[in-house]
C-alpha positions in Angstrom: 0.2 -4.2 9.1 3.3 -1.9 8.7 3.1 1.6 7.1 4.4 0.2 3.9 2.0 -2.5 3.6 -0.9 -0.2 4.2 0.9 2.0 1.3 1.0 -0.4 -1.1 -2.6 -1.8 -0.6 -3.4 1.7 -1.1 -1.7 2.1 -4.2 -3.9 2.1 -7.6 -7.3 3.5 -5.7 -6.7 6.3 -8.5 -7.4 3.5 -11.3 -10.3 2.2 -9.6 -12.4 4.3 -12.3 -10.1 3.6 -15.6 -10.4 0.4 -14.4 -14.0 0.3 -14.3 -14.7 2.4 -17.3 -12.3 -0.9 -19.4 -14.5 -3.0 -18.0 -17.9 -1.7 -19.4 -16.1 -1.4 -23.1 -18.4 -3.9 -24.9 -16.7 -6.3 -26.7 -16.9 -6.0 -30.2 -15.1 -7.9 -33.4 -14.3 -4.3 -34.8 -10.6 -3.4 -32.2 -10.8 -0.9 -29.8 -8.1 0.8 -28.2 -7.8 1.6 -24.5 -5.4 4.0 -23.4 -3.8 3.0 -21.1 -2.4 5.7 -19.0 -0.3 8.6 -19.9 2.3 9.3 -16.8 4.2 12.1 -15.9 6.9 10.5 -13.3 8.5 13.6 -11.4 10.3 11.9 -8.4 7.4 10.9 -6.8 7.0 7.5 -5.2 4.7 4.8 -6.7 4.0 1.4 -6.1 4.7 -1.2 -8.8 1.5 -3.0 -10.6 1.4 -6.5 -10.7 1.0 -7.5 -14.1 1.8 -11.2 -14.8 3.5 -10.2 -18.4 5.7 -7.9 -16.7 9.5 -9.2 -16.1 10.7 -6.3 -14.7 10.7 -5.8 -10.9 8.3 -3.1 -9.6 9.7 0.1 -9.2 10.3 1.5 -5.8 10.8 5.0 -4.7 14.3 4.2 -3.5 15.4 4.1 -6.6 15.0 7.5 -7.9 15.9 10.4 -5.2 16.9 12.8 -7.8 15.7 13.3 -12.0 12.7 13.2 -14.0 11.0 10.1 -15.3 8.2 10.5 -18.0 6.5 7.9 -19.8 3.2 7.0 -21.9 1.7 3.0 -22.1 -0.9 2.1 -24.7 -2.8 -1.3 -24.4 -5.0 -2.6 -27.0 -7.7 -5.8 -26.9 -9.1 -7.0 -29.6 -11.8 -10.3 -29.8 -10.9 -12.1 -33.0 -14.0 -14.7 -32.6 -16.4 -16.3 -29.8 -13.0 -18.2 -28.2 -10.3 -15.9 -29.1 -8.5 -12.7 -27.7 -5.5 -10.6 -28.7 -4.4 -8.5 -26.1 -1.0 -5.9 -26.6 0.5 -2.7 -25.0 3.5 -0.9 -25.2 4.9 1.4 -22.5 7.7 3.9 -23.1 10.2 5.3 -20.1 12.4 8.1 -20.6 15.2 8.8 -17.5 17.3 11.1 -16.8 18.8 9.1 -14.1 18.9 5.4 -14.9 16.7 3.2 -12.5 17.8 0.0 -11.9 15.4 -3.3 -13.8 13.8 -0.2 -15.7 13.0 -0.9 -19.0 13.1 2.1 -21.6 10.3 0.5 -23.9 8.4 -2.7 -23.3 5.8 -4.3 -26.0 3.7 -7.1 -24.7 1.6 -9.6 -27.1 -0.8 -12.6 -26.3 -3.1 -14.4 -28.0 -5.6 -16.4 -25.3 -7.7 -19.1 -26.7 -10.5 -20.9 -25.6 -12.5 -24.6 -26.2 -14.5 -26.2 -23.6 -12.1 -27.1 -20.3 -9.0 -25.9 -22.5 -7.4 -22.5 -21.9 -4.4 -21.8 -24.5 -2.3 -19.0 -23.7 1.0 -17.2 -26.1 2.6 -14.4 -25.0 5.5 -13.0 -26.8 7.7 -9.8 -24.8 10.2 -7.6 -25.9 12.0 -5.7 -23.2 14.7 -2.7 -24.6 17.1 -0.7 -22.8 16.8 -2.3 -19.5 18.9 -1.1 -17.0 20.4 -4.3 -15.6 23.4 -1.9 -13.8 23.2 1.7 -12.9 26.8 2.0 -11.8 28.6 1.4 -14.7 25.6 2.0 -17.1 24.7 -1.3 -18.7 21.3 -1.9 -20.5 19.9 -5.1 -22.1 17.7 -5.7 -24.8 15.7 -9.1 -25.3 12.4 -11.0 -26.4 10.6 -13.7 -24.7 8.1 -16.1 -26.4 5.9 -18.3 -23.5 3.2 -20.9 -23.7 0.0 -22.2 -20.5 -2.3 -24.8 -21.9 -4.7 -24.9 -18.5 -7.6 -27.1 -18.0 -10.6 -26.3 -15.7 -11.2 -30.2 -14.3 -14.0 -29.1 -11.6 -15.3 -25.8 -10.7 -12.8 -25.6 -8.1 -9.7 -27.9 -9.6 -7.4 -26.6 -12.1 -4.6 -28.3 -14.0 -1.7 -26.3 -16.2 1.3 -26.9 -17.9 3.6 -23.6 -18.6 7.1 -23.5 -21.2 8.7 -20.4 -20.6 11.8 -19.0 -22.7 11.2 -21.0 -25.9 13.2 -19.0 -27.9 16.0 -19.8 -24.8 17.4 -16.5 -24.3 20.1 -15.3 -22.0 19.0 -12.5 -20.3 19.5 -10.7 -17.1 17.0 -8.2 -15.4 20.0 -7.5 -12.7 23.7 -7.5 -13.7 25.3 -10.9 -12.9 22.0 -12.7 -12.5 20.9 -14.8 -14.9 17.4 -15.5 -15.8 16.4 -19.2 -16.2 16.8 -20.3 -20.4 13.9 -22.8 -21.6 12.1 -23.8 -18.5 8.9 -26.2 -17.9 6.2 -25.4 -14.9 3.1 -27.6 -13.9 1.1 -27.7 -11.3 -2.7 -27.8 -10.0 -4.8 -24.7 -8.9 -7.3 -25.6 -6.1 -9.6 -22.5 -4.9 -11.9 -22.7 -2.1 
């Protein structure tokens, strides 16, 4: 395993308790906010978090040599009924120094249903002042809408079907790159 590797397993053992203490929050039909986590970036490298409703690459301590970057996230769950979940957070980055696929704010909403087999997902994402080019300074500002309808077969066998851009946006999270406009995904999950 390379030095790198063993970093970035490494990274997040500090959330291991926020982490925890989310997951002992009782749910409850009356919303409860989390907060998230309140950073303080001073050029100090970090590994990136993989959050699937994230469309921005992780950050890497390449990037930033030099300036300050400070920023606060907020997440919110809320369980609308037996079936049903609203999740939603905002984050907010302010740099002195631009940082390449770094988004200045970044709201997140999805709605997760669930009946028998059937798992509905809708996740809608804004993404503003994203640095798409640090050299000239260009930012980009868009909103995605997506949809997963996944069905649990067997214990072991899943089957899902993903549209992904509905509102069909062109948007770039790196100058002169394209992202893909309305796209379809399906496929089956197997775990062992």
């Amino acid at each position: 395993m390379s030095a790198r590797g063993l970093t970035s397993s490494l990274d997040g053992l500090h959330d291991l308790n926020i982490t925890r203490a989310a997951a002992e929050v009782p749910c409850q039909r009356v919303p409860y906010l989390l907060l998230g986590r309140v950073r303080v970036f001073i050029q100090k490298p970090f590994g990136g978090h993989d959050h699937p409703w994230r469309a921005v690459a992780a950050l890497d301590s390449s990037f930033f040599h030099e300036g300050l970057l400070q920023g606060v996230e907020f997440a919110a769950r809320f369980k609308a009924g037996e079936n049903l979940f609203l999740h939603a957070n905002y984050s907010y980055l302010h740099m002195e120094t631009p940082v390449l696929a770094a988004p200045g704010q970044q709201f997140n909403l999805t709605v997760n249903y669930t009946y028998k087999i059937f798992n509905l997902n809708l996740s809608a994402q804004h993404i503003g002042n994203l640095y798409t080019s640090v050299n000239p300074e260009i930012t980009e500002s868009y909103t995605l809408l997506n949809a997963r309808v996944n069905a649990r077969i067997l214990k072991n066998l899943n089957i899902f079907f993903s549209a992904n851009n509905l509102l069909n946006r062109e948007y770039e999270i790196n100058y002169g790159y394209p992202m893909p406009k309305l796209n379809f995904n399906a496929g089956i999950r197997v775990s062992f």
